[in-house]
N, C-alpha and C positions, 0 to 999 in steps of 0.2 A: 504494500500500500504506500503510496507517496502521499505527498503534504497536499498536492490537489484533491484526491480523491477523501482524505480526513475532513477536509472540513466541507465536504460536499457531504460524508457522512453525517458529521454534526448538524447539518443544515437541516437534514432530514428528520434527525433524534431531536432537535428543536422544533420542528415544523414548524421552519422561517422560511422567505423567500429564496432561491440559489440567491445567491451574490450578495447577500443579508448581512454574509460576517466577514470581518474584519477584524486587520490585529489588535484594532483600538476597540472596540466592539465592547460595551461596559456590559460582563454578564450581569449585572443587577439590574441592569435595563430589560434585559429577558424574561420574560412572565415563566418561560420553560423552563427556565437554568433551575433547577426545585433540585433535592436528595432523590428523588427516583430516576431523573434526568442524567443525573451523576451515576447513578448506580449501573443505569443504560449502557450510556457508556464507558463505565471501567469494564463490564461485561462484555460487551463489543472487541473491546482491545481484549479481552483475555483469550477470546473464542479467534480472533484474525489475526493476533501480531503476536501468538506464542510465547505469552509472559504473562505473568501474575502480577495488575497492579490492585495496592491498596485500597480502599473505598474512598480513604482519607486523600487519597494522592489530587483531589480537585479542591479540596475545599478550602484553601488561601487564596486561590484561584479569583481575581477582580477584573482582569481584561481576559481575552480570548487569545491575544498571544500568552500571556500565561497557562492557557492550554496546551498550543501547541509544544511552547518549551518543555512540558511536563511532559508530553508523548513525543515530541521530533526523535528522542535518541531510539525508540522502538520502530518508526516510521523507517527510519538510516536501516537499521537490522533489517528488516525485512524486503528493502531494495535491495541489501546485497546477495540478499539467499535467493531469489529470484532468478 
């Protein structure tokens, strides 16, 4: 999975517009960003990018590049196995 295809996923796990997010992207501005939204996708990554993350691993989480930096080094893994 690359860093395209992730946040097209999150677009979906949010059911926002495609093109909706951005790095600046304030998730508390997201009515979806909730703990089940979270739970989605650390569930997501654990089942597609062969890793166990935490529940916790989102929840300091204020913009949406903070998401990505918290998943990008899984994202790298999995382009190279490819």
């Amino acid at each position: 999975m690359n860093l395209k295809q992730f946040i097209t996923l999150c677009e979906e796990i949010l059911e926002v517009e495609p093109g909706t997010l951005t790095m600046a992207t304030r998730l508390d501005n997201l009515e979806e960003w909730d703990s089940l939204t979270r739970m989605d996708l650390v569930s997501y990554c654990d089942d597609n990018l062969n890793t166990t993350l935490p529940v916790e691993i989102f929840r300091d989480t204020e913009t949406f590049q903070d998401v990505i930096d918290k998943v990008k080094p899984y994202l790298h893994v999995m382009a190279y196995e490819k």
